[in-house]
C-alpha positions in Angstrom: 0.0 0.0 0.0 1.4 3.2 -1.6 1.0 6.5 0.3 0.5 10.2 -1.6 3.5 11.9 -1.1 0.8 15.0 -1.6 -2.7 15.9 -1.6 -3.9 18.9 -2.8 -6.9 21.2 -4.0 -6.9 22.5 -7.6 -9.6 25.1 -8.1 -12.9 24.7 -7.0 -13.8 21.3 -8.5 -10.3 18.8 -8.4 -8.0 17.4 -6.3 -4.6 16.8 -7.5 -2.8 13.6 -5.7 1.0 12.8 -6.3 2.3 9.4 -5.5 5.9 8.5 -4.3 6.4 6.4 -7.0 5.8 9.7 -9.3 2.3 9.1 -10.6 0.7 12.2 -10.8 -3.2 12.4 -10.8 -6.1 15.5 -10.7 -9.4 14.2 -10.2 -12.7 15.7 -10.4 -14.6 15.9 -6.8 -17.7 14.6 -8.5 -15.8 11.2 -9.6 -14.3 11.3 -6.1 -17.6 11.4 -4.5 -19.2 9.0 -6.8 -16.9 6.3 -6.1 -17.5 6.7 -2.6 -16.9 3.6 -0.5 -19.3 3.5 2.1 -21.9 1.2 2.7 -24.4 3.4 2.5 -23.1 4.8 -1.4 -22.3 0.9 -2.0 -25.8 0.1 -1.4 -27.0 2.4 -3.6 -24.8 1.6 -6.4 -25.6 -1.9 -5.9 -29.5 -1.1 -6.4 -29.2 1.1 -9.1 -27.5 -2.1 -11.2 -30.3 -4.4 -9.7 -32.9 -2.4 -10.8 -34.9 -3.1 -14.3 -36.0 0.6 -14.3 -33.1 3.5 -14.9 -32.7 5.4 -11.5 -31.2 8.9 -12.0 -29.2 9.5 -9.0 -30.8 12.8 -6.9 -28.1 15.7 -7.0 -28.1 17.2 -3.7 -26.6 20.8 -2.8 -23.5 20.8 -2.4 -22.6 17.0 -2.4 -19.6 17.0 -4.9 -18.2 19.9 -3.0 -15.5 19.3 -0.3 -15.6 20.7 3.0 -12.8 19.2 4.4 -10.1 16.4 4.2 -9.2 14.3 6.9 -6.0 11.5 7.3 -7.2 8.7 9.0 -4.1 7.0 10.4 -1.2 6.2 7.9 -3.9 4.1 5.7 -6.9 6.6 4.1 -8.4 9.8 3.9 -11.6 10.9 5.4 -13.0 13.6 3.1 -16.5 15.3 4.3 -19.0 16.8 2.3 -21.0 19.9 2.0 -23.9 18.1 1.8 -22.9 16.6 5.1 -21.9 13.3 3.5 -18.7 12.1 5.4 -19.3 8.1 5.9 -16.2 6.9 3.3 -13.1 6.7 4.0 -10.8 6.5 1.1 -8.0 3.8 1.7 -4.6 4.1 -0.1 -5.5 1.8 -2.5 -9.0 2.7 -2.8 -7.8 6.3 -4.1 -5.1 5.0 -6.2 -8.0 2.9 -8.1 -9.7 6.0 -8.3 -6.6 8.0 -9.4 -6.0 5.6 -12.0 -9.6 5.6 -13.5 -9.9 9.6 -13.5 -7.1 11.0 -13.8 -7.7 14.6 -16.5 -5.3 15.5 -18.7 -3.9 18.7 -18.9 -6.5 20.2 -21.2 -9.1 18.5 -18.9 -8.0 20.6 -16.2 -7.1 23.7 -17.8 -11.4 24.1 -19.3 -12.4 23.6 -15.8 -10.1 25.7 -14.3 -11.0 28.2 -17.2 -15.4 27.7 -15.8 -14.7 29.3 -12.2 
């Protein structure tokens, strides 16, 4: 299990994540909070692919927007949500999965950083 070496905000809407082994990922906060890991977000996921009806996910206020970003040990992250969301914790792996899957490229970034 692989540590960040740094975690950092980038704009309004990323988070930018470099790894010791030099990987060097931004991720949007709505990918972030989509792959959530709690068993709460799990469940839903796990309905939503169970179900023979669509189900459009309900956007609440503020949910892909981070409040604040707590280390939990020397293992994960703890991020909490502005809609009050704050139940997943992110293990090293678990964000490097997530890293790997979402990473922008650097045009990616540069449009959203270019909506603020």
């Amino acid at each position: 299990m692989m540590a960040p070496s740094k975690i950092e905000r980038k704009g309004d809407y990323m988070l930018r994540i470099l790894w010791k082994d030099g990987f060097d990922s931004t991720i949007r906060l709505k990918d972030m909070r989509f792959e959530c890991p709690c068993a709460k977000c799990e469940a839903d996921k796990e309905a939503k692919h169970k179900s023979p009806m669509p189900i459009i996910p309900l956007h609440k206020d503020g949910m892909n927007t981070l409040t604040k970003l707590e280390k939990v040990g020397n293992y994960a992250i703890k991020p909490v949500w502005g809609d009050g969301h704050d139940l997943g914790m992110y293990s090293w792996d678990t964000l490097r999965n997530i890293c790997t899957k979402y990473t922008m490229s650097d045009k990616e970034i540069e449009e959203l950083l270019r909506k603020k």
